[in-house]
Residue frames relative to the residue before (quaternion, step in Angstrom):
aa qw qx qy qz dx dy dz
X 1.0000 0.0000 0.0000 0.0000 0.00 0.00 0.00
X 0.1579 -0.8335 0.5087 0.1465 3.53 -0.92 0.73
X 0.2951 -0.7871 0.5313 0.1057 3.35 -1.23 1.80
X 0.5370 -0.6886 0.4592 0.1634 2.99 -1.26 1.10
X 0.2552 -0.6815 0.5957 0.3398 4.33 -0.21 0.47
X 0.1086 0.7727 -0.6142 -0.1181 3.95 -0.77 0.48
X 0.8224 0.1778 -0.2185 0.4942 3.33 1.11 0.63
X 0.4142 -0.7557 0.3950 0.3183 3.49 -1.08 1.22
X 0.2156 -0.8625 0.4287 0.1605 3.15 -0.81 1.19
X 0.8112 -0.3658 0.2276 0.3954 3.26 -1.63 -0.31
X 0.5785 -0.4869 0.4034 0.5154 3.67 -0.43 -0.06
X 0.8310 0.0957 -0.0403 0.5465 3.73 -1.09 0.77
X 0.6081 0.3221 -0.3561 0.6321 4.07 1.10 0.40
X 0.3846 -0.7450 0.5441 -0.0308 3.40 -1.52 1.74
X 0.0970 0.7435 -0.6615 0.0148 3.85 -0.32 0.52
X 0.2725 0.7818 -0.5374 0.1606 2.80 -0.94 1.02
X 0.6646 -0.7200 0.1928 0.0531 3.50 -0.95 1.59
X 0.5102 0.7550 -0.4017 0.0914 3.57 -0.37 0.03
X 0.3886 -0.7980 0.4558 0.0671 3.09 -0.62 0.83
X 0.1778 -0.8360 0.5175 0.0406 3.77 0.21 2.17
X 0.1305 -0.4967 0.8114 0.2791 3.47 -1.63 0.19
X 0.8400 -0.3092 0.2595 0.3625 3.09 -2.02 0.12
X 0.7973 0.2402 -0.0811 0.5478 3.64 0.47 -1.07
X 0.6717 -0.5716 0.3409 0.3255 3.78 1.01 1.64
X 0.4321 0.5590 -0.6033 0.3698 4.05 0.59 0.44
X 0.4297 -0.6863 0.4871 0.3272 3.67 -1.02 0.53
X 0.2248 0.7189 -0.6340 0.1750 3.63 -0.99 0.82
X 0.7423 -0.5112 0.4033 0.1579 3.14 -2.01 0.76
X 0.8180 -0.3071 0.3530 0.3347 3.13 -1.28 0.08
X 0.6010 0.7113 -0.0578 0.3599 2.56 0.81 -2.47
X 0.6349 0.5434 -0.2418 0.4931 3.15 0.40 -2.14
X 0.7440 0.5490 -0.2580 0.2802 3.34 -0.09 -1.58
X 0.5051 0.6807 -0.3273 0.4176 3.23 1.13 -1.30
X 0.8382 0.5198 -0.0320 0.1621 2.01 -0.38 -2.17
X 0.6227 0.4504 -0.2213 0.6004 4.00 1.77 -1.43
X 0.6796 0.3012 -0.3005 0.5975 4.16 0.89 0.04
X 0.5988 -0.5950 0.5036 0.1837 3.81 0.87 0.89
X 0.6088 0.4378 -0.5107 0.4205 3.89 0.66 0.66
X 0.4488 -0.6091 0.6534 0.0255 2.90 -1.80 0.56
X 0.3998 -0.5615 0.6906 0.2191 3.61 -0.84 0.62
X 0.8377 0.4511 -0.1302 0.2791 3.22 -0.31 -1.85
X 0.6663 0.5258 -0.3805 0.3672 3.11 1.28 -0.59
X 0.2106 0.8395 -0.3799 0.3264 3.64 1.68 0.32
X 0.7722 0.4727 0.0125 0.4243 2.42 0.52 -2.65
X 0.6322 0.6114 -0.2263 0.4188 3.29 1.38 -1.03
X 0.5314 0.6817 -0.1299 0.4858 3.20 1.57 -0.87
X 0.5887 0.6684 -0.2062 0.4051 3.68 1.45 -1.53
X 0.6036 0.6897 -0.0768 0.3924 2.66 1.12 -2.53
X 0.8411 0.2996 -0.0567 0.4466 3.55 0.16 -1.61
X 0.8833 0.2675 -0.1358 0.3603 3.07 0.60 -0.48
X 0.2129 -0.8913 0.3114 0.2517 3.56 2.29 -0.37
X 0.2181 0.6405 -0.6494 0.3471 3.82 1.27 0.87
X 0.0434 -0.6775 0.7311 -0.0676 3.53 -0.35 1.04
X 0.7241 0.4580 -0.1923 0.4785 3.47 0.23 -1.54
X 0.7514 0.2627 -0.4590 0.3948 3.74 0.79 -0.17
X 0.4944 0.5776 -0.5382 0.3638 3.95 0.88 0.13
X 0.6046 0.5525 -0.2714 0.5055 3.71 1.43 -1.08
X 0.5554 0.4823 -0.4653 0.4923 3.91 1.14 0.24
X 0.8301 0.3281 -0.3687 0.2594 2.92 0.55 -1.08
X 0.3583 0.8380 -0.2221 0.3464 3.21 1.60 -0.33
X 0.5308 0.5862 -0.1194 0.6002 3.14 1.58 -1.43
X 0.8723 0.3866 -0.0887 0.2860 3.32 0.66 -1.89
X 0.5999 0.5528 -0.1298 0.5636 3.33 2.08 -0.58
X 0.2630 0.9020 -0.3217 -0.1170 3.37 0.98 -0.42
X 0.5373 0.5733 -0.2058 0.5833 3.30 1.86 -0.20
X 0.7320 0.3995 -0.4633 0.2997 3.45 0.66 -0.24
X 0.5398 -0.5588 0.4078 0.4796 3.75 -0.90 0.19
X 0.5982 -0.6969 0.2618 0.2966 3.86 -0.65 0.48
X 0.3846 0.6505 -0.3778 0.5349 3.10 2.03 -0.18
X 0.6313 0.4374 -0.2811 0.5754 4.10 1.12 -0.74
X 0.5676 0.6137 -0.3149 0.4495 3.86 0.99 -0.74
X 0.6737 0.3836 -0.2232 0.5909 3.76 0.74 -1.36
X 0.6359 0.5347 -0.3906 0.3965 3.80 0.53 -1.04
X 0.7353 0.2991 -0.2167 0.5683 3.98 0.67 -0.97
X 0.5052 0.5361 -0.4077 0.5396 3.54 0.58 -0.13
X 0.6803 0.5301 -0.1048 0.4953 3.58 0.69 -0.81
X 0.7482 0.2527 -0.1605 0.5921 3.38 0.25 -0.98
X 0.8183 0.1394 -0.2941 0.4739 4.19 0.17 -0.32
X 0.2518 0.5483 -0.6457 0.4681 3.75 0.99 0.89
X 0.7992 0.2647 -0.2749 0.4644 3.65 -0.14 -1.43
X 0.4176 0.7495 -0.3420 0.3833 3.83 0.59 0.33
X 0.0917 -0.7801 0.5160 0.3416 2.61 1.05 -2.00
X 0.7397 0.3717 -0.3444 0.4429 4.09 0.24 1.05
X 0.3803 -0.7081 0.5270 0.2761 3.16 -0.45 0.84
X 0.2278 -0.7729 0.5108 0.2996 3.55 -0.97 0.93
X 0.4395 -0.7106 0.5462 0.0599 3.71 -2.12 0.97
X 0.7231 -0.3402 0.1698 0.5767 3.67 1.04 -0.63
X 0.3019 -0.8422 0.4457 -0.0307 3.05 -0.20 1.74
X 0.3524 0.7335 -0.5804 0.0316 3.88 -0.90 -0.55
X 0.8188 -0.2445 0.3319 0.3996 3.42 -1.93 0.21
X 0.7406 -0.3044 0.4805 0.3577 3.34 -2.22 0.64
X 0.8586 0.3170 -0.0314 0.4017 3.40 0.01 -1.59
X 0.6255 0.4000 -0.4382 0.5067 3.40 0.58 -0.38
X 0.4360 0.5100 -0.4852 0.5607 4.19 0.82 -0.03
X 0.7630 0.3625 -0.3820 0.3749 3.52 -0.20 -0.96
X 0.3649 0.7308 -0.4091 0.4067 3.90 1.19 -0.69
X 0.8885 0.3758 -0.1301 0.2290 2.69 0.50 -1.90
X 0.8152 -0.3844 0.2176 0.3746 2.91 1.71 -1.17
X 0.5872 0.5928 -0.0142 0.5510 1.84 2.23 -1.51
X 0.1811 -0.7386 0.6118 0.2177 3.49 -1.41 0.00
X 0.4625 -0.6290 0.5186 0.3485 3.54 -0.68 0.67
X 0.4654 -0.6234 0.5187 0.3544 4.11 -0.99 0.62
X 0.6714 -0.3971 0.5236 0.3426 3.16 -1.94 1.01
X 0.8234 0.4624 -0.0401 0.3265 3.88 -0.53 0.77
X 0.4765 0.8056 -0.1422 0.3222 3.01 1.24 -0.90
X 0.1455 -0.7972 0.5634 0.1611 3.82 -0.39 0.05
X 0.4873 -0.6418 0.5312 0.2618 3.32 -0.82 -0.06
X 0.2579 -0.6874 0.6686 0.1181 3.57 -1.37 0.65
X 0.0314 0.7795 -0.6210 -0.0760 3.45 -0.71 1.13
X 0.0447 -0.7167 0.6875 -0.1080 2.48 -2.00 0.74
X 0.6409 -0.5804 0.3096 0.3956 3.70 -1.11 1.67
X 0.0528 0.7312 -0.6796 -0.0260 3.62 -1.33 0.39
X 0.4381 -0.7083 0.4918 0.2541 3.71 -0.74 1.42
X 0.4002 -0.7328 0.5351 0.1286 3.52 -1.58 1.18
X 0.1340 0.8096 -0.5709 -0.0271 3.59 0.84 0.85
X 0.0440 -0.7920 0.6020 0.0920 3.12 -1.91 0.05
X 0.5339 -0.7834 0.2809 0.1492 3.60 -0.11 1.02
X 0.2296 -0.8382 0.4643 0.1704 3.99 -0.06 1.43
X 0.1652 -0.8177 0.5511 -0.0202 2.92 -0.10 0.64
X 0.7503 0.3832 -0.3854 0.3765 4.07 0.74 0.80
X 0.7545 -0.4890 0.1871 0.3958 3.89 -0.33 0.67
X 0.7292 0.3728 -0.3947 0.4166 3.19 1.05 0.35
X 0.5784 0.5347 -0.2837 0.5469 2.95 1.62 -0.18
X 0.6451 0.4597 -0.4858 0.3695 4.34 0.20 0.61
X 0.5887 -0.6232 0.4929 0.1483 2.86 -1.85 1.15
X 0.7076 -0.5778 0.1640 0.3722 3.19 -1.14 0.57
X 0.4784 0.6481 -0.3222 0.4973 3.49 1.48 0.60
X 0.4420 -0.6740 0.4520 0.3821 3.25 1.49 -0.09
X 0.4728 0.6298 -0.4884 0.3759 3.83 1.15 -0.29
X 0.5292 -0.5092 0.5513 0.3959 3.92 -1.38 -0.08
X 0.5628 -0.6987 0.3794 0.2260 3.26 -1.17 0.96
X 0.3790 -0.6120 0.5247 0.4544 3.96 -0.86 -0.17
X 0.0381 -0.6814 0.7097 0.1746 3.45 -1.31 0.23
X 0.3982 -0.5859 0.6449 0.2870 3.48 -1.43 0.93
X 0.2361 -0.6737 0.6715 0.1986 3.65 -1.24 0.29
X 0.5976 -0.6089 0.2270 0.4697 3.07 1.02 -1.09
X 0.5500 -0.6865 0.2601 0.3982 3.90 0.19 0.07
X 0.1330 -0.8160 0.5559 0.0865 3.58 -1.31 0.55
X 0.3775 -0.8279 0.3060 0.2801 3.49 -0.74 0.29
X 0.2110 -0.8080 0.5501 -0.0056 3.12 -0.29 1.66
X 0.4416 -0.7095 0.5380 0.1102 3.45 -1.38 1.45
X 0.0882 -0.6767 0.7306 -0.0237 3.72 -0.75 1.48
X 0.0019 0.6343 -0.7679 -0.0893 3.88 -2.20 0.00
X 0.6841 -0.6551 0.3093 0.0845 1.92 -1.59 1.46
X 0.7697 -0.2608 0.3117 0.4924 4.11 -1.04 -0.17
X 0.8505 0.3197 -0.1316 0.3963 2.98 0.44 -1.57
X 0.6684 0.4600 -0.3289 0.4831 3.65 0.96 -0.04
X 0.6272 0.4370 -0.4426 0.4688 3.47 1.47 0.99
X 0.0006 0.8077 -0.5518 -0.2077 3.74 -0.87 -0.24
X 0.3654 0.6368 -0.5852 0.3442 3.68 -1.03 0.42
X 0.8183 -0.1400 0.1143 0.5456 3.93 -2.22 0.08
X 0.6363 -0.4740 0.5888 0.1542 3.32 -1.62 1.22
X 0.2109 -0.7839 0.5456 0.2083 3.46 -0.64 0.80
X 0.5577 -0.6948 0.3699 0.2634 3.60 -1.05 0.27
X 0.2235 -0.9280 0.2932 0.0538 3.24 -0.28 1.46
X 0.7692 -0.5494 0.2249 0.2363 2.65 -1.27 1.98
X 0.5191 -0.5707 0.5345 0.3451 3.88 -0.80 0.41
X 0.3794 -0.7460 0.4639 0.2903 4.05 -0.50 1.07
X 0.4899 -0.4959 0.4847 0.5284 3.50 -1.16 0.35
X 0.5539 -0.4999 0.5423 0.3863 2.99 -1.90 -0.14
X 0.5765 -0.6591 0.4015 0.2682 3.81 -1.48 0.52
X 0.1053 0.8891 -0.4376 -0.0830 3.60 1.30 0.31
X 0.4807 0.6394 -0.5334 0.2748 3.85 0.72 0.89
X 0.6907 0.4043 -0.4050 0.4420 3.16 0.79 0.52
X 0.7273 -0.2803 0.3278 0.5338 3.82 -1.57 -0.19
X 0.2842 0.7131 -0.6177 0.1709 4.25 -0.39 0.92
X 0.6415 -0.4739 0.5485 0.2511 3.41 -1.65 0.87
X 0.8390 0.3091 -0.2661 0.3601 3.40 0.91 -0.79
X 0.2016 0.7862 -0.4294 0.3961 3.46 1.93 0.66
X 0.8434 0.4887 -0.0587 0.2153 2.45 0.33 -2.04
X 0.3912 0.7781 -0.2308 0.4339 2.78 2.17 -1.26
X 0.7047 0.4965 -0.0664 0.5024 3.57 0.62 -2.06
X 0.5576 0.4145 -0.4293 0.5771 3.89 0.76 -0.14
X 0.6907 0.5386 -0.3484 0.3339 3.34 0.40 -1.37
X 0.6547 0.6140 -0.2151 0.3848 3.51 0.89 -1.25
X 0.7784 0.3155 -0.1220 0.5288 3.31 0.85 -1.35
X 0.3893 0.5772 -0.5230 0.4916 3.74 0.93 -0.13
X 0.7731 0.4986 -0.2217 0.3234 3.71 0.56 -1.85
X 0.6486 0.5492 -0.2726 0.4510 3.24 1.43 -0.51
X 0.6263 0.3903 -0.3368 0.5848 3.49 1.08 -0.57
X 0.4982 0.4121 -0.6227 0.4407 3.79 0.28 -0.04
X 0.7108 0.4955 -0.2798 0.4135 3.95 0.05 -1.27
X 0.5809 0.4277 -0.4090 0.5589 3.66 1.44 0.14
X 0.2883 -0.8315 0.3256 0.3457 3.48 1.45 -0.66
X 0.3194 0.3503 -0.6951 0.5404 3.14 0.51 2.09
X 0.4542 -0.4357 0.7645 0.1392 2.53 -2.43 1.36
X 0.4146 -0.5422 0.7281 0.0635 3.25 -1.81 1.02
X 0.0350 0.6980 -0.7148 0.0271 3.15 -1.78 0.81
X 0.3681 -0.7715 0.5161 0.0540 3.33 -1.37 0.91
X 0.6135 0.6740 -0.2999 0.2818 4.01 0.42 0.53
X 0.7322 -0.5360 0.1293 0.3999 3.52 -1.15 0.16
X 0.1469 -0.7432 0.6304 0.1694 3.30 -0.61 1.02
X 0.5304 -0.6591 0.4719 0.2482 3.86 -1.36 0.10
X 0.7785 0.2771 -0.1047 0.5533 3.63 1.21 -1.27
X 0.8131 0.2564 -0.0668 0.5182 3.64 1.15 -1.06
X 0.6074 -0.5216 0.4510 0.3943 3.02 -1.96 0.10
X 0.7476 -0.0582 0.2524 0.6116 3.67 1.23 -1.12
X 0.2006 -0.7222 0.6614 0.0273 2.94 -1.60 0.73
X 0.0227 -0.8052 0.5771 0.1345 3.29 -1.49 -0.22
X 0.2890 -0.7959 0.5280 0.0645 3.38 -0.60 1.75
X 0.4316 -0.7053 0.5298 0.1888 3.72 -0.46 1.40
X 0.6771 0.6110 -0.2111 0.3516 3.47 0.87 -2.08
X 0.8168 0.1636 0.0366 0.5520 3.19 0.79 -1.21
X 0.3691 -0.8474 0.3601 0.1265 3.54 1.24 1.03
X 0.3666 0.6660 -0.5137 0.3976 3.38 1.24 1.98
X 0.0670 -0.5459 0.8259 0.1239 3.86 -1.43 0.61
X 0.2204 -0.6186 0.7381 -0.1545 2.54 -2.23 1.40
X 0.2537 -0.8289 0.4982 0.0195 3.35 -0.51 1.53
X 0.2402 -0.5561 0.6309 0.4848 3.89 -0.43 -0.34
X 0.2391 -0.6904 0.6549 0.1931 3.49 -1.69 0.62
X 0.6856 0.3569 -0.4658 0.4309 4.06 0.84 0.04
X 0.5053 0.6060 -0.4586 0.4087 3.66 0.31 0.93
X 0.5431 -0.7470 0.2410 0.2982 3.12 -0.65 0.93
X 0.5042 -0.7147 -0.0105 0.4847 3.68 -0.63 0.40
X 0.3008 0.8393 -0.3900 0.2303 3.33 1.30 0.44
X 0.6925 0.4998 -0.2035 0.4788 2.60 1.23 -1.73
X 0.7182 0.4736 -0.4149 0.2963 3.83 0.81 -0.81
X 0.5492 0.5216 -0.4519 0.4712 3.27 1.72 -0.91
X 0.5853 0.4652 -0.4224 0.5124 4.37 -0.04 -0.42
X 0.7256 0.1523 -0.3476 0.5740 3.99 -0.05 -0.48
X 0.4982 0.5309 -0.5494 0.4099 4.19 0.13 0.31
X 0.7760 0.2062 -0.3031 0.5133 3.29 0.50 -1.42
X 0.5922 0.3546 -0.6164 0.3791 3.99 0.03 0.37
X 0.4712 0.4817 -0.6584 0.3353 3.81 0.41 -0.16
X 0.7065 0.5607 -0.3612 0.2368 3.34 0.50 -1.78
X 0.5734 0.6152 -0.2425 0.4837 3.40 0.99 -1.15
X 0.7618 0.3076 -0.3083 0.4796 3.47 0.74 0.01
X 0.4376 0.5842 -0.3391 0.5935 3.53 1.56 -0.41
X 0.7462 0.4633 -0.3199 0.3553 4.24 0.72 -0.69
X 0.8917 0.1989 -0.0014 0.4066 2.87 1.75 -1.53
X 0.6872 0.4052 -0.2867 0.5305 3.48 1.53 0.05
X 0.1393 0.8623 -0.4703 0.1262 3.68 1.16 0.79
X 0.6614 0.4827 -0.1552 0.5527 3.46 1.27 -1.08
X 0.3589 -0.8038 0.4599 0.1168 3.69 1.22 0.00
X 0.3919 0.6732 -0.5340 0.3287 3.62 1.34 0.29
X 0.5147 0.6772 -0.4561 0.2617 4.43 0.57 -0.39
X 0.4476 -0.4657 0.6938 0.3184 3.01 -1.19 -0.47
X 0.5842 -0.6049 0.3977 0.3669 3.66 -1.24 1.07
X 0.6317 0.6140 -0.2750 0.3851 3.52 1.14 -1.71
X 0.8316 0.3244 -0.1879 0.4097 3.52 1.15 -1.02
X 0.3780 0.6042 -0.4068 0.5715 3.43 1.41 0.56
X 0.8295 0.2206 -0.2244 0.4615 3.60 0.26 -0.67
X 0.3787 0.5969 -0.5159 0.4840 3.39 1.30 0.24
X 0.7308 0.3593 -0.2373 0.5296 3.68 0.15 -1.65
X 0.6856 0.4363 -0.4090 0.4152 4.16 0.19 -0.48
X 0.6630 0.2720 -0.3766 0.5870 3.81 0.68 -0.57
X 0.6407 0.3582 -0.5359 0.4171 4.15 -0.05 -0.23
X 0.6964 0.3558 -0.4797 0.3979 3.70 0.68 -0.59
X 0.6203 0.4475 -0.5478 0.3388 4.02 0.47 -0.16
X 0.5393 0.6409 -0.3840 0.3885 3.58 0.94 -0.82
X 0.6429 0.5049 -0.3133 0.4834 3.63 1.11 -1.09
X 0.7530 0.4176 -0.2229 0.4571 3.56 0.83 -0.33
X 0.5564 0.5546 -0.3487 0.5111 3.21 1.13 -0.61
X 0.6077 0.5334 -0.3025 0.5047 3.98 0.97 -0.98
X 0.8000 0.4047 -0.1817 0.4040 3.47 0.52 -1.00
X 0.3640 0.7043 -0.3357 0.5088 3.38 1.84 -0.17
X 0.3060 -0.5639 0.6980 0.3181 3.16 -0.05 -2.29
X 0.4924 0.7169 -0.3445 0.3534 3.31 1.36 -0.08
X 0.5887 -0.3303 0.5126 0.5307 3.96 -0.80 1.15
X 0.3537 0.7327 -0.5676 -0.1257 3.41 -2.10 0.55
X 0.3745 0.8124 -0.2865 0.3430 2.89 1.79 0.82
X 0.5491 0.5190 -0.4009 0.5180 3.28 1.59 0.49
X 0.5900 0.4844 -0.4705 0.4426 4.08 1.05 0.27
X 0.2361 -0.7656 0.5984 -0.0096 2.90 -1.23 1.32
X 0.0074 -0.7525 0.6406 0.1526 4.35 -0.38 0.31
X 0.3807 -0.6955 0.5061 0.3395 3.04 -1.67 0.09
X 0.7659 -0.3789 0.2324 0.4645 3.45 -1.58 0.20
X 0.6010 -0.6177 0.3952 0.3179 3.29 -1.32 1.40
X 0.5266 0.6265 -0.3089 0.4845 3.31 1.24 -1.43
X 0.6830 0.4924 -0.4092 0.3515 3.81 -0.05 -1.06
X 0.8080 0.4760 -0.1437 0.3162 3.48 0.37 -2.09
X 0.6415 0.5388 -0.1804 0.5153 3.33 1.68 -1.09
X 0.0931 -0.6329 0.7150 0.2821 3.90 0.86 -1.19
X 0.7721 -0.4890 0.3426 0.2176 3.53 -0.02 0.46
X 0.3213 0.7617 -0.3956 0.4000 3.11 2.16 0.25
X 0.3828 0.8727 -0.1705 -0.2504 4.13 -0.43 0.60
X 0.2155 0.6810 -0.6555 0.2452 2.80 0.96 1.84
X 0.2922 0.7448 -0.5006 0.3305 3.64 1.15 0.04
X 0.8218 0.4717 -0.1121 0.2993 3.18 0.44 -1.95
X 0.5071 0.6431 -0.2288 0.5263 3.11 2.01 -1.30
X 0.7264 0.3308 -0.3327 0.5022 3.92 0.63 -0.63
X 0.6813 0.5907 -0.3219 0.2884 3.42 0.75 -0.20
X 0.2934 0.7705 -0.1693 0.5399 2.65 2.16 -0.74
X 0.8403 0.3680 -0.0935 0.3869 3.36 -0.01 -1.77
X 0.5053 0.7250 -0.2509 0.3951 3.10 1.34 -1.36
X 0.7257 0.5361 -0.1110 0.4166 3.49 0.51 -2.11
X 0.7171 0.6212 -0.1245 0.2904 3.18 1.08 -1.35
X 0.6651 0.5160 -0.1524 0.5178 2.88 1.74 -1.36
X 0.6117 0.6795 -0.2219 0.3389 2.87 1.09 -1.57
X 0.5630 0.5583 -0.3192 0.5190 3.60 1.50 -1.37
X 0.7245 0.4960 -0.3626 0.3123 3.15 0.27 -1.56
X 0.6849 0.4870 -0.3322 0.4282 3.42 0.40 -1.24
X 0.7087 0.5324 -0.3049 0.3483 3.45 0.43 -0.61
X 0.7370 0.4006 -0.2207 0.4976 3.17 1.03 -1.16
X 0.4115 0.7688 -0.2724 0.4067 3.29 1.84 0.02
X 0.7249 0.4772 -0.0983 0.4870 3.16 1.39 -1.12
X 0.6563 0.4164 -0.2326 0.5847 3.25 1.76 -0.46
X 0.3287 0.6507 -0.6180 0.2944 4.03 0.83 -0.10
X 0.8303 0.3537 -0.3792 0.2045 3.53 -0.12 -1.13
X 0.5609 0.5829 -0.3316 0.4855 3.39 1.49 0.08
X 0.6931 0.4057 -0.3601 0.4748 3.49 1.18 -0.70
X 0.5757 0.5184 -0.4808 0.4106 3.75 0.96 -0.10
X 0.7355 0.5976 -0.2497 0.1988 3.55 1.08 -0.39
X 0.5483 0.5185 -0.2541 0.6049 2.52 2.75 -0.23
X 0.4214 -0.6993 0.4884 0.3080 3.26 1.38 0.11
X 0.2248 -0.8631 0.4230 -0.1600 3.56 -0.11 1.34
């Protein structure tokens, strides 16, 4: 069988691609879909008809590890359900817990990478360990919280509230200010008249309001940033720049703990015209954009213990 490299790896570490059906023929994604009867699009399709932006941007918030192709796929599959999904995993790893999956139940799929381990001297990382090879990915069926019952699970340490005057606000300005310098824009903090913030590509400045509280500066910081990650090349539309920059602060603000009940989006249907690979990159866009962001803050949120 030939594997496909889909990424340049490390020195002496192999990546390499393929896509398995069950019985090891090579095939796509697509394929895959397509033999379990899902639909990407029917996600997007989902957006359209019903306009639960703000819930795909929860779960976003709430998934933050998965890859967004897995985001649209569960978003997708317990939209048309009807439940929004909370913490998912495997048949067995429920029982582990305690739990028992209900009499009935279906499965949520979602992609899961086929690695396999080289084990011969050309193949170890710089640890001397054996490398990972991707084979390629299969869909493996997980359910959700609610479609299990049994032993109370143990509960998760709450975010912190960061809508109010906090040391650890400030903390999160500090952090992400430092990151956009290392992107190389200087931050600034004063009175603007019409807005919360800007950002000046040409002259590689973000501008915060400074009489707003610090919530509000840390929410219009990370949408500057969010535009510093994703509209550098200036190729959007204005309408669709501040769509993805306020869904990607909102995606962070949620996953924070931060007040977010004052962002509002418009109808998918409106911004898109019904266009939806449009929606599908936005999707992806938002997703990353969170990740990377909230990426830069982990080493602070492990220090408040979360």
């Amino acid at each position: 069988m030939k594997l496909i490299v889909y990424e340049a790896p490390p020195q002496n570490v192999r990546l390499e691609l393929s896509v398995l059906c069950g019985w090891g023929a090579m095939s796509t994604k697509v394929d895959l879909l397509e033999r379990y009867g899902l639909d990407l699009e029917d996600a997007v399709r989902n957006l359209f008809d019903k306009g639960n932006w703000r819930d795909l941007l929860d779960l976003s918030a709430r998934f933050r590890s998965y890859s967004a192709t897995n985001l649209l796929l569960l978003f997708s599959q317990a939209c048309n359900r009807g439940f929004s999904p909370t913490l998912v995993a495997g048949y067995r790893a429920w029982q582990r817990l305690g739990r028992q999956v209900k009499r009935g139940e279906k499965a949520l799929f979602i992609f899961a990478p086929n690695v396999r381990k080289v084990d011969t001297g050309l193949d170890l990382d710089s640890t001397g360990n054996p490398s990972e090879v991707v084979l390629g990915f299969r869909l493996v069926g997980v359910f959700d919280l609610s479609q299990t019952v049994g032993d109370d699970l143990p509960q998760p340490p709450e975010p912190l509230l960061l809508d109010v005057e906090s040391h650890a606000i400030f903390e999160l300005i500090e952090r992400l200010a430092s990151f956009l310098s290392m992107q190389g824009f200087a931050v600034g903090f004063e009175r603007l008249d019409a807005v919360n913030g800007f950002t000046d590509f040409e002259n590689q400045l973000v501008r915060v309001r400074s009489d707003v509280s610090s919530s509000q500066r840390f929410k219009t910081l990370v949408h500057e940033a969010a535009h510093v990650i994703l509209h550098h090349d200036g190729v959007l539309s204005r309408a669709q720049a501040e769509l993805e920059a306020e869904s990607c602060a909102y995606v962070v603000c949620r996953a924070l703990g931060i007040d977010s009940s004052s962002y509002s989006f418009p109808y998918v249907a409106r911004w898109s015209e019904g266009d939806v690979e449009l929606v599908n990159r936005v999707v992806r866009s938002v997703h990353r954009c969170a990740g990377k962001i909230l990426e830069c803050l982990e080493s602070w949120e492990n220090a408040i213990q979360w």
